[in-house]
N, C-alpha and C positions, 0 to 999 in steps of 0.2 A: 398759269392762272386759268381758271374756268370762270366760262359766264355764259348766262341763258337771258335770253330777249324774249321779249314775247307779252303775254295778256293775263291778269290774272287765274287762268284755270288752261291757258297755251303756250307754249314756247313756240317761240315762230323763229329763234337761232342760238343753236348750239357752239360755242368757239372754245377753244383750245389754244393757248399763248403762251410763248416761251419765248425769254429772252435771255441772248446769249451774248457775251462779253468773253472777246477776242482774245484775252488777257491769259483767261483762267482756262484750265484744263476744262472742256465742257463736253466730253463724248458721252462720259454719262448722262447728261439732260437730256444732249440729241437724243439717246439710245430710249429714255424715258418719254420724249415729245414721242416719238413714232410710236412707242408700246401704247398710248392714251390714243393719239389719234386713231390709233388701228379698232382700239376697246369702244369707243366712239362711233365711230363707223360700224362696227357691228353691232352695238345696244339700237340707233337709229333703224337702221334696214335689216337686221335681223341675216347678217351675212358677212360672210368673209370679204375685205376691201380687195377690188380688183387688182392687182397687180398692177396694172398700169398703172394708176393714181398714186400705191406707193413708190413705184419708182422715178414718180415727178416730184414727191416730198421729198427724197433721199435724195434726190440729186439737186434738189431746192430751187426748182423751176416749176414759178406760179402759174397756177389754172383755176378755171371757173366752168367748172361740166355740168349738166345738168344729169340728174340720175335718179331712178324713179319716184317724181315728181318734185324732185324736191333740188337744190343747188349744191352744189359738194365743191369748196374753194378751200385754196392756198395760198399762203401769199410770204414773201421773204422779202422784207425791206430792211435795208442797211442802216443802221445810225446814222444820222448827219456827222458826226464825228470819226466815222471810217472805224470805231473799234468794237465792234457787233453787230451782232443783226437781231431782229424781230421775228419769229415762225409763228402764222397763224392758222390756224386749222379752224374754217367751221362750216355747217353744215345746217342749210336753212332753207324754209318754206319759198316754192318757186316768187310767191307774191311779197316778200318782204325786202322792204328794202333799208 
């Protein structure tokens, strides 16, 4: 899922959501979340994602960086039910909360 926050004529946060159930075969969504996240990441800053940032989504250990001016977050929370998790990707204005 996508979703944009913000002000009628601002986005003040771009996110990226993918939710994954333990159950089903799901490499292809991962493989799909990261290709988004990444296209994401470069329509915003107009560049290639540092390498380190994908290698904390890939191995799905959350962060919250700051990078030119603006917040670039992750985040992997578990089902209460233990059979999935939640990947959220987004990327937002340093003053929004």
């Amino acid at each position: 899922a996508y979703y944009i926050d913000g002000v009628e004529h601002a986005a003040q946060r771009l996110k990226v959501v993918a939710n994954l159930n333990i159950d089903n075969a799901h490499e292809e969504t991962l493989m799909e979340f990261h290709e988004v996240v990444k296209t994401l990441f470069q329509t915003v800053f107009q560049q290639e994602m540092p390498q380190i940032f994908m290698d904390k989504i890939i191995s799905n250990t959350n962060f919250q960086e700051p990078y030119n001016g603006k917040f670039v977050v992750f985040e992997n929370e578990e089902f209460p039910s233990k059979r999935g998790y939640c990947l959220k990707f987004f990327v937002q204005n340093a003053g929004y909360l």
